[in-house]
C-alpha positions in Angstrom: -76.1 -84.7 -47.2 -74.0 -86.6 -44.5 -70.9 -86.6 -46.7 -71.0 -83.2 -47.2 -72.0 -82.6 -43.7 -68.3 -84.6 -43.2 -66.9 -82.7 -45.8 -67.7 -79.2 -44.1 -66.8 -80.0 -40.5 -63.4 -81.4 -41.5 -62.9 -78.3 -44.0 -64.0 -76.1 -41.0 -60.9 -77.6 -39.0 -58.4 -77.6 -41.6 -59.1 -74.0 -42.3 -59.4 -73.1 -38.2 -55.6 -75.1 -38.2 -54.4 -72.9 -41.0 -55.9 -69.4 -39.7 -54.3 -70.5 -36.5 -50.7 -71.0 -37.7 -51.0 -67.9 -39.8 -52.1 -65.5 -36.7 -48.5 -67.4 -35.4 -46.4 -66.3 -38.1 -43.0 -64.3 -37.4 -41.9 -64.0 -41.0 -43.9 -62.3 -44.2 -42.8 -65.4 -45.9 -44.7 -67.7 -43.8 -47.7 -65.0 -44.1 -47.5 -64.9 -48.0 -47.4 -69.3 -47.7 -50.5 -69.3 -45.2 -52.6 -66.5 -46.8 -51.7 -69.0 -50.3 -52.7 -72.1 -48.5 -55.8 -70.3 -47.5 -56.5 -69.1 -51.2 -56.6 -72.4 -52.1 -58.7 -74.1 -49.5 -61.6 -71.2 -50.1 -61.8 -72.1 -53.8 -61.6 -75.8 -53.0 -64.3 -75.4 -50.6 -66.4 -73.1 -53.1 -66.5 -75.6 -55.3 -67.0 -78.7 -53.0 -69.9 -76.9 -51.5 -71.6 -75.8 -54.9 -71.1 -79.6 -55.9 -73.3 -80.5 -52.7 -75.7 -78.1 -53.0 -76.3 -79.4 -56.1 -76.8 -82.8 -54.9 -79.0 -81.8 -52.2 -81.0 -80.2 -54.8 -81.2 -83.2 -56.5 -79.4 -81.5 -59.8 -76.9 -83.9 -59.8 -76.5 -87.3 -59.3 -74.9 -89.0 -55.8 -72.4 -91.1 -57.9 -69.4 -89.1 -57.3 -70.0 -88.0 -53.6 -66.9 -90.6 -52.5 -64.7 -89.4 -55.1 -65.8 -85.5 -54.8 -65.1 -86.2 -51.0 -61.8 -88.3 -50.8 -60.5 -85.7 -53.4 -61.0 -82.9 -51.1 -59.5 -84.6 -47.9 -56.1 -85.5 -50.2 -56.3 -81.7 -50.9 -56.8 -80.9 -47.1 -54.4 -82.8 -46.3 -51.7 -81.3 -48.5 -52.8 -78.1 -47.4 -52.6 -78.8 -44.0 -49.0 -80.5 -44.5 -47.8 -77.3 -46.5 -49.0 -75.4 -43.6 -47.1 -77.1 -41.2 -44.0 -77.3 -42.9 -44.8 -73.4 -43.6 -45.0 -72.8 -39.6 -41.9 -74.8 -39.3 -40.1 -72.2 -41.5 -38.7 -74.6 -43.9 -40.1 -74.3 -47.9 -44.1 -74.9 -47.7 -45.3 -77.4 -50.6 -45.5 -75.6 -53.5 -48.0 -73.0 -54.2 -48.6 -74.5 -57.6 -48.9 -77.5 -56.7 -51.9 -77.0 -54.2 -53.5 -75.1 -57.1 -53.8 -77.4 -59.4 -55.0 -80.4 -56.8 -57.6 -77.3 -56.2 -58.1 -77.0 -59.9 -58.2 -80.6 -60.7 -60.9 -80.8 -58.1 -63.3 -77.8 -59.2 -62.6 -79.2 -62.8 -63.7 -82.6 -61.8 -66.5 -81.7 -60.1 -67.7 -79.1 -62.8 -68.0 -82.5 -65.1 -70.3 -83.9 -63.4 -72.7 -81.1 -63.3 
């Protein structure tokens, strides 16, 4: 519980920094990158949070927690760069590429359910 309890807060503040940008943008091109970005972060943050239920519950085994966690900060953290770079009005990270770190990440954790 007190990684995902870390886990959530910081997800709450990368998400609050990307809705904030997003409110800020003066192109639809930095609208279409944020609204992206935020795609992203809600299926990362699905799947982190299902992934901690189930530990909570006890379904799964704490093993992982570190990984499941320093996965999803690197993915934050791209996220929150691409936003950034997207508020800057230069070319965000790629779409795809934050995908499949968000991918990689749900697939992970779905093996160890």
């Amino acid at each position: 519980a007190e990684y995902g309890m870390h886990v959530g807060t910081a997800r709450r503040g990368a998400i609050g920094i990307v809705i904030g940008m997003a409110n800020g943008c003066t192109t639809s091109q930095q609208r279409v990158a944020h609204n992206t970005i935020f795609s992203v972060e809600q299926v990362a943050s699905t799947a982190v949070d299902g992934y901690f239920a189930a530990v909570i519950k006890g379904k799964v085994s704490t093993n992982a927690v570190p990984e499941v966690t320093q996965r999803f900060n690197q993915l934050q953290a791209a996220c929150t760069l691409a936003a950034a770079t997207a508020e800057a009005g230069t070319n965000a990270i790629a779409s795809s590429q934050l995908s499949t770190e968000a991918i990689d990440l749900a697939a992970f954790i779905a093996t160890l359910k």
